[in-house]
N, C-alpha and C positions, 0 to 999 in steps of 0.2 A: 392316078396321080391328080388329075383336073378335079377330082369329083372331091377330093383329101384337100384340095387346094381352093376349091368353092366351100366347104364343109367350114376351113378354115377363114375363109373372109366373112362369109354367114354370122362363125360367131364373135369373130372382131366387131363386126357392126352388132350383133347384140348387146356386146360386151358396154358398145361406143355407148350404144341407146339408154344401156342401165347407166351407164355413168352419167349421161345426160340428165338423165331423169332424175337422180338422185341430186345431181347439181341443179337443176331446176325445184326440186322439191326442198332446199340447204336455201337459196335462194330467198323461196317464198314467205320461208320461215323465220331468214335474218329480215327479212321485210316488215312484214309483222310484228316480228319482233320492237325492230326501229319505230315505226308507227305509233307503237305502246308506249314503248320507254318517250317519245318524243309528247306526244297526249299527256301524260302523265307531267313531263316536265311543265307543256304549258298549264296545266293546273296548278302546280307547284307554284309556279311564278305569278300565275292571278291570285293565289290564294298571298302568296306574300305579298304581291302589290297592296290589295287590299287592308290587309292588318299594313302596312306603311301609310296607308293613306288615312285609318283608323287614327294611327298613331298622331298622324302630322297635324290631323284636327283634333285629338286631346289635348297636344302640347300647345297649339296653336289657341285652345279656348282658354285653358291652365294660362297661358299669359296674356290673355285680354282679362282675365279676371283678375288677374293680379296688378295690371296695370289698371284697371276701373277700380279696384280697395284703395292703391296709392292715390290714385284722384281725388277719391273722396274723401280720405283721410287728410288732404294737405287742405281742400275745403273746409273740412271739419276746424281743423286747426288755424285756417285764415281768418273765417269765422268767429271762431274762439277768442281771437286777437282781435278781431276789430268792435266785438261785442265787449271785452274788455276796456279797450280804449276808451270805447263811445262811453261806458259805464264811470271812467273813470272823468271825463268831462260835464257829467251831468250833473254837479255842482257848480261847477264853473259857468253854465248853461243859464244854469235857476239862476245865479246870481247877476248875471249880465242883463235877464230878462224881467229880474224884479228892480236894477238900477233901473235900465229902460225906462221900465213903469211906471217906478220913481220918477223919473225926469218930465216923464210924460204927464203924470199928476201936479207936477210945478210947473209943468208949461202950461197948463190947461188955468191955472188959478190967479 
């Protein structure tokens, strides 16, 4: 009966050890596993920080450009206007400058 009753704990404790071992090999594997899937994720996430950060200086140049077109376009058109004006005074100009001259030719005689 001792010897049926050692036989017996003998393979309780193998039984223990396979279980162990296979919980220790379940284990190593969900380990691993997590490691990957977490590797992976961090790339996931650089590779999309990356295209946002792509992204944030496209938009970001897209409207410096559009704000330097509008600039220069209200330039263009300030321009346009004051070149107008001045065009439009430049009889006004001749005429003031040839009284002048006028005057200054009877002052002189």
């Amino acid at each position: 009966m001792k010897v049926e009753v050692l036989k017996d704990i003998r393979q309780t404790e193998d039984e223990y050890k396979s279980t162990i071992a296979a919980a220790n090999e379940a284990r190593r594997s969900l380990i691993a596993s997590a490691e990957l899937e977490a590797d992976n994720l961090v790339q996931t996430a650089a590779k999309d920080a990356e295209e946002y950060k792509k992204q944030c200086i496209a938009d970001a140049r897209s409207q410096a450009t559009e704000t330097y077109e509008q600039i220069v376009r209200q330039g263009k058109d300030q321009a346009a206007a004051l070149e107008s004006k001045g065009r439009q005074n430049v009889d006004k100009v001749i005429e003031l400058l040839v009284t002048r001259f006028k005057g200054q030719l009877n002052v002189s005689s």
